[in-house]
N, C-alpha and C positions, 0 to 999 in steps of 0.2 A: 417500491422500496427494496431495497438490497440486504439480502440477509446470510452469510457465510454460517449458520447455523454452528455458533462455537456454545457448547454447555459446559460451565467451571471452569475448571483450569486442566482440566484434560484435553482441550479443543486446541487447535494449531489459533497464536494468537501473530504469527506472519507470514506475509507472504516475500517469496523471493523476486527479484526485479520479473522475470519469466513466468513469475505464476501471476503480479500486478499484471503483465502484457496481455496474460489468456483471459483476465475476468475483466478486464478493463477495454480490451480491443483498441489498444493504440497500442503503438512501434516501442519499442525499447527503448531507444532513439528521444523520443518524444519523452519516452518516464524519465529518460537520464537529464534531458535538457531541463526539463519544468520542476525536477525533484528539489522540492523545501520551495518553491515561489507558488504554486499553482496547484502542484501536486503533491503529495504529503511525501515529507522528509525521509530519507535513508537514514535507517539506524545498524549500527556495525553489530552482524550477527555474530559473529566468529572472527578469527584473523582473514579467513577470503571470501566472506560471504555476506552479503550487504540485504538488507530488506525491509518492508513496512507493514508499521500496524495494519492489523486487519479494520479495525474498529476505523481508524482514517482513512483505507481507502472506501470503506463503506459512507462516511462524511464526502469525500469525493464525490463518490457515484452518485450521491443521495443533491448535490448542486454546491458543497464546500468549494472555496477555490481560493485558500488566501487564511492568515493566523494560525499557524501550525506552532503548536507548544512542542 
């Protein structure tokens, strides 16, 4: 089981597409294409910054693959 170790709401609760790539180990490529069908959705961080729950890509890693809310 995969566990980003967040406690409260002091804990980082996203990651950036770059930080998905480092804990995930697939290509950028691969997050942009599958993102919202396969792989959990892009949410707008800022006006240029895009990126995902942490808690989803943990349902990911964990064998999630599909009903992303």
């Amino acid at each position: 089981m995969y566990d980003f170790n967040i406690e409260g709401d002091l804990g980082r609760h996203h990651l950036t597409v770059s930080g998905a790539h480092a804990h995930c180990g697939i290509s950028t490529c691969t997050i942009h294409r599958y993102a919202g069908k396969t792989f959990p959705p892009k949410r707008q961080l800022s006006k240029n910054r895009v990126g995902f729950l942490i808690y989803q890509i943990c349902e990911w890693l964990n064998g999630k693959r599909g009903n992303w809310q």
